[in-house]
C-alpha positions as CSV (number, residue, x, y, z in Angstrom):
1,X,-15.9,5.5,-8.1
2,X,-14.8,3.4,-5.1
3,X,-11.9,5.8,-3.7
4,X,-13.7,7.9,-1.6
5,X,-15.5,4.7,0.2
6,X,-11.7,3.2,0.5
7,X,-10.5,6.7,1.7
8,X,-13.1,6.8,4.0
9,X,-12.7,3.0,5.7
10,X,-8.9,3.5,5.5
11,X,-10.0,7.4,7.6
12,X,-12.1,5.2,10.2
13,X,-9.3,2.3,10.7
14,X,-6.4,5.1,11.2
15,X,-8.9,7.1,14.0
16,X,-9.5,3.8,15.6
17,X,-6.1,2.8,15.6
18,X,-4.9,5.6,17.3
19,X,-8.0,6.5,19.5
20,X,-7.4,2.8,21.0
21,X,-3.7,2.9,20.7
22,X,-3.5,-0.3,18.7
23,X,-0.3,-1.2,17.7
24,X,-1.1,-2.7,14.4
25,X,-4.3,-3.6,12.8
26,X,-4.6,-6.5,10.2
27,X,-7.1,-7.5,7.6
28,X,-7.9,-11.2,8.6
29,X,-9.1,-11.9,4.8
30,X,-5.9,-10.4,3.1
31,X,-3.3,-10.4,5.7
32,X,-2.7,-6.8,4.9
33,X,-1.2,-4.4,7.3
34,X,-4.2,-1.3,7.6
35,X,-2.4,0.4,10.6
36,X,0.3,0.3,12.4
37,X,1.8,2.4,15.1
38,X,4.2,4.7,14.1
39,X,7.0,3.8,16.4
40,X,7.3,0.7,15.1
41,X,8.8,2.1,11.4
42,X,12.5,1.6,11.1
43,X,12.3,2.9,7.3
44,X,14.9,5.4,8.2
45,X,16.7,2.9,10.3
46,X,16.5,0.2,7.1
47,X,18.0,3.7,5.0
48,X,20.9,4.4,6.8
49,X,21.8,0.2,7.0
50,X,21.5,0.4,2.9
51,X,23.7,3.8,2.8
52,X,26.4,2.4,4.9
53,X,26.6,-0.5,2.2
54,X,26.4,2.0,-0.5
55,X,29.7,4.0,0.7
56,X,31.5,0.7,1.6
57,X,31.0,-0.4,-2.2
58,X,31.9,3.0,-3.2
59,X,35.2,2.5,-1.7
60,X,36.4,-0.7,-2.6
């Protein structure tokens, strides 16, 4: 009952966030992340660190 109002905050926070080119945007209340810039992810970066560890183990 309260997804669309949450999809429709979270639409408004991501527009504003890139409109304004924030970097990140934070709930004060929470300390939640709501947006964040995109070239700030290193998930793939943090990936190929665990897959190197991963074939090293492999190995030994």
């Amino acid at each position: 009952m309260t997804k669309p109002i949450y999809d429709k905050i979270n639409r408004v926070i991501q527009k504003i966030g890139e409109d304004e080119e924030y970097d990140f945007i934070i709930d004060a209340s929470s300390g939640a992340l709501l947006h964040a810039n995109p070239k700030y992810d290193i998930t793939d970066r943090i990936l190929e660190e665990l897959n190197k560890g991963v074939s090293a183990s492999k190995t030994n």
